[in-house]
C-alpha positions as CSV (number, residue, x, y, z in Angstrom):
1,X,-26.6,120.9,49.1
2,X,-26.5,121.0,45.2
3,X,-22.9,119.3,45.1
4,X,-24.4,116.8,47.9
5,X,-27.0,115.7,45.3
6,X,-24.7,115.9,42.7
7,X,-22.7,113.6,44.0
8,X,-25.4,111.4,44.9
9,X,-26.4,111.4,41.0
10,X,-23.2,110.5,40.5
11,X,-22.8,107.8,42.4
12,X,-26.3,106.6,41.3
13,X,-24.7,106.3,38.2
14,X,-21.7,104.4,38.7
15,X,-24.0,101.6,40.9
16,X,-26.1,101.5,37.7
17,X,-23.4,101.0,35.5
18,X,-21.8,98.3,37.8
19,X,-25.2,96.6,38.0
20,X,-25.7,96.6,34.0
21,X,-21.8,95.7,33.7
22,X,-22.0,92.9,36.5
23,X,-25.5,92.1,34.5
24,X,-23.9,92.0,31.4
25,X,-20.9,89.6,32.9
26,X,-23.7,87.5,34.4
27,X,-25.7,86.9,31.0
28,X,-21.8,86.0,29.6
29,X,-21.3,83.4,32.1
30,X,-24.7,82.2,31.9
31,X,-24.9,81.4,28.8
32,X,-21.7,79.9,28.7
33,X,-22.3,77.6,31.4
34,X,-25.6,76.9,29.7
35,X,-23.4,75.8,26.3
36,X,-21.2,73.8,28.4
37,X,-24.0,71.8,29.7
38,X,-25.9,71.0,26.7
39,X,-22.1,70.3,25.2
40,X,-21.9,67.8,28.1
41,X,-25.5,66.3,27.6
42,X,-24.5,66.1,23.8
43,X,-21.2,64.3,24.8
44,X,-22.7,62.0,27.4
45,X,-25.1,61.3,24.9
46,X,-22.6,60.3,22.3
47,X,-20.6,58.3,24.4
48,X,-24.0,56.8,25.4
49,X,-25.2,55.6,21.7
50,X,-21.0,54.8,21.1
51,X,-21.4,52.0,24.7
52,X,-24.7,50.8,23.1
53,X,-22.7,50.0,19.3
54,X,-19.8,48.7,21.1
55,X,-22.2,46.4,23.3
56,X,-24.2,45.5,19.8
57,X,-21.1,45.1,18.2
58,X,-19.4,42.5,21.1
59,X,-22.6,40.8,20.6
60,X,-22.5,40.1,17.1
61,X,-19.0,38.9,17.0
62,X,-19.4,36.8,20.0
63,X,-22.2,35.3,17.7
64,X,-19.6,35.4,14.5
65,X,-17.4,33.5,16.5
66,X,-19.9,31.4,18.3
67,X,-20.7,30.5,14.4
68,X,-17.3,30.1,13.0
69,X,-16.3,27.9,15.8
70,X,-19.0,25.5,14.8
71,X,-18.5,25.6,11.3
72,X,-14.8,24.6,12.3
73,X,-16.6,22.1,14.3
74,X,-18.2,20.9,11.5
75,X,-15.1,20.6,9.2
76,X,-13.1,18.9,12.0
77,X,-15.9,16.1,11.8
78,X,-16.0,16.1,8.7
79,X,-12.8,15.4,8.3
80,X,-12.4,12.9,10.8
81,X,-15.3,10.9,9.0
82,X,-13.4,11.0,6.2
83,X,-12.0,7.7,5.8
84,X,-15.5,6.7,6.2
85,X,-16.5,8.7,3.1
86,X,-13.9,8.3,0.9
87,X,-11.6,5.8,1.6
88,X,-13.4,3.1,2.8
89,X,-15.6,2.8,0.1
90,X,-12.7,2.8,-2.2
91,X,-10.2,0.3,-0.8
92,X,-11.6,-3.0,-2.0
93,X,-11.9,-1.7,-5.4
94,X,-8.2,0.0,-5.7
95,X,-6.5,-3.5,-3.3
96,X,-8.1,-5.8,-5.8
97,X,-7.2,-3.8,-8.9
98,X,-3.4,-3.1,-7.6
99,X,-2.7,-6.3,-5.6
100,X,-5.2,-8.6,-7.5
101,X,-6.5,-9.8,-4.5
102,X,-10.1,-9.8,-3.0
103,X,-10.6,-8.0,0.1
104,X,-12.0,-10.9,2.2
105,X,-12.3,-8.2,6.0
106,X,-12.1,-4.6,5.7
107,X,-12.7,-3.1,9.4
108,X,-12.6,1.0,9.2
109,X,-11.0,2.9,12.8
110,X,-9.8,-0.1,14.1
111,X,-9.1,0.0,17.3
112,X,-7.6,-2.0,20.3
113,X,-6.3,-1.8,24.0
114,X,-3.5,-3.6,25.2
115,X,-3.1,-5.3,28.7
116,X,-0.7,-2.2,29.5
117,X,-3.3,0.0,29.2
118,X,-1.9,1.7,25.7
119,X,-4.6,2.2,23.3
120,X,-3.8,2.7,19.0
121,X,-6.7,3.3,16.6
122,X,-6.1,2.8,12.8
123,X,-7.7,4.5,10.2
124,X,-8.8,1.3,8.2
125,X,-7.4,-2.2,8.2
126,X,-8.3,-4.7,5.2
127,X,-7.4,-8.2,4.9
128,X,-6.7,-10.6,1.6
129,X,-5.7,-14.2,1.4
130,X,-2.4,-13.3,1.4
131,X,-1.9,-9.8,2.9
132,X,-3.2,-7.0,5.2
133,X,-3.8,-3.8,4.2
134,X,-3.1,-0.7,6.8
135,X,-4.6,2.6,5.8
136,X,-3.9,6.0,7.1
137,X,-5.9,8.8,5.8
138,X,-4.7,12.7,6.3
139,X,-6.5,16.3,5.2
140,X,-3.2,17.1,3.8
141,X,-0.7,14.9,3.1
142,X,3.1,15.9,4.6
143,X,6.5,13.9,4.2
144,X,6.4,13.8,8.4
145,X,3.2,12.2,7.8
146,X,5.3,9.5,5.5
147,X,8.1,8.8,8.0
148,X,5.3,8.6,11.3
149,X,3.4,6.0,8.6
150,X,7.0,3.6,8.9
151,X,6.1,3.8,12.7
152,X,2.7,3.5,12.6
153,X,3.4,-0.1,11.2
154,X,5.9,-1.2,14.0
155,X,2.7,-0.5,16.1
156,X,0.4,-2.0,14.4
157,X,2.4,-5.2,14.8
158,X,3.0,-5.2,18.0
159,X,-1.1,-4.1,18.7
160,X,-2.2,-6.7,16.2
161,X,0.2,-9.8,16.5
162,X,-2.5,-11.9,14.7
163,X,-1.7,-10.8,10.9
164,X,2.4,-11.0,11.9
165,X,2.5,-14.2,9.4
166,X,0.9,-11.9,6.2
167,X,2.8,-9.1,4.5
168,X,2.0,-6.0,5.3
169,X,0.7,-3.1,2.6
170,X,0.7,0.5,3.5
171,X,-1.6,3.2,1.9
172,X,-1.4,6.9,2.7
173,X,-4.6,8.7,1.4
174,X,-5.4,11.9,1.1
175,X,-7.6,14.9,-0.3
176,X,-4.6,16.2,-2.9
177,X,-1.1,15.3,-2.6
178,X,1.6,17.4,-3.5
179,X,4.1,15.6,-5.9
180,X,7.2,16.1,-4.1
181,X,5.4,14.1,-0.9
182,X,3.9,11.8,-3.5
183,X,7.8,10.4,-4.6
184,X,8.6,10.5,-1.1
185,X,5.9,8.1,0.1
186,X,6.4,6.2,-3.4
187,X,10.3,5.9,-2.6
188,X,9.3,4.7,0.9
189,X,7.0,1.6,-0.4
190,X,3.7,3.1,0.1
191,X,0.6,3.2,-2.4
192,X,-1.1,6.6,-1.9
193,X,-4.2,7.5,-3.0
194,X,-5.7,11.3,-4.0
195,X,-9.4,11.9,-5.1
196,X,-10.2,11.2,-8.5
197,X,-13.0,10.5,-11.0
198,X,-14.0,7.7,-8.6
199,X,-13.3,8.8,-5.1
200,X,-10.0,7.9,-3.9
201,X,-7.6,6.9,-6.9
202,X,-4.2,5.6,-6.7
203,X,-1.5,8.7,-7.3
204,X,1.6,6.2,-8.1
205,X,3.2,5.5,-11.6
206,X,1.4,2.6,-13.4
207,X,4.2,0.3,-12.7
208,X,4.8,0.8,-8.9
209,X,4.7,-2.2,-6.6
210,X,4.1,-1.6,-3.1
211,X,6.9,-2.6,-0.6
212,X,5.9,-5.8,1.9
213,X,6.6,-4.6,5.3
């Protein structure tokens, strides 16, 4: 009976180590699963602030680029109202100066549809006595911009047939010109103007004389 109840104890034992053992396990994995899920409700959070910077941040640069593309805006009309501005105003003064002739019609963006259909728009057309005057006015100046000018003039005569019986001046104008352009379009016959102390100055050498196209 003794070794009965020995063996009982004994086995009391064991079931009471398991128990704190399994117990001990338990609390282990427990606590563990309880890290891993505050680790996941820290992550989610994380990735939950980093969706709402990266939606804050989308935000403000479509509103940069909603802002840059009408600054852009801006400068494109800007510069298309250039000859307007600047060049206009200035053509009488420099034709009369350089040509010593009165400008008697000066018509800025002039513009004209042919029976065809075909449609040309010059910057700015003026008209002496004895001459007519065709402007074309770029940001920046380029020697394609020079050789398209020798074709812009073939159209203007054919668009314009009325001034075929006056020699024809052409004027390139532009913000800055770079020198190497500027004796390109000077070699080519054109007056060029650049701003200058009085808006738009001629850039030639004192003693150049325009071709007659």
């Amino acid at each position: 009976m003794a070794a009965v109840v020995e063996r009982i104890d004994r086995l009391e034992d064991v079931v009471q180590d398991f128990v704190v053992s399994v117990g001990i396990e338990f609390n282990k994995l427990y606590n563990s699963q309880m890290r891993t899920e505050i680790e996941m409700r820290a992550f989610k959070d994380e990735m939950r602030a980093f969706k709402d910077e990266m939606s804050t941040f989308k935000d403000e640069m479509r509103q940069q680029s909603r802002e840059m593309n009408r600054k852009w805006g801006d400068v494109a009309n800007k510069l298309g109202t250039l000859v307007e501005d600047l060049v206009a105003p200035s053509l009488s003064r420099i034709i009369e100066a350089k040509l010593r002739e009165p400008v008697l019609d000066l018509m800025p963006r002039r513009k004209r549809r042919l029976a065809d259909g075909r449609v040309r728009e010059f910057d700015a057309v003026a008209v002496t006595a004895s001459l007519v005057c065709l402007n074309s006015t770029k940001a920046t100046l380029r020697s394609a911009d020079v050789e398209r000018f020798v074709e812009d003039i073939a159209a203007f005569r054919e668009f314009f047939p009325e001034y075929d019986t006056l020699p024809l001046v052409g004027i390139l104008a532009s913000l800055a010109v770079d020198e190497s352009v500027l004796n390109y379009a000077e070699a080519t016959g054109f007056l060029v103007l650049a701003v200058g102390d009085q808006l738009m100055e001629i850039q030639n050498r004192p003693d150049f004389e325009p071709k007659r196209w």
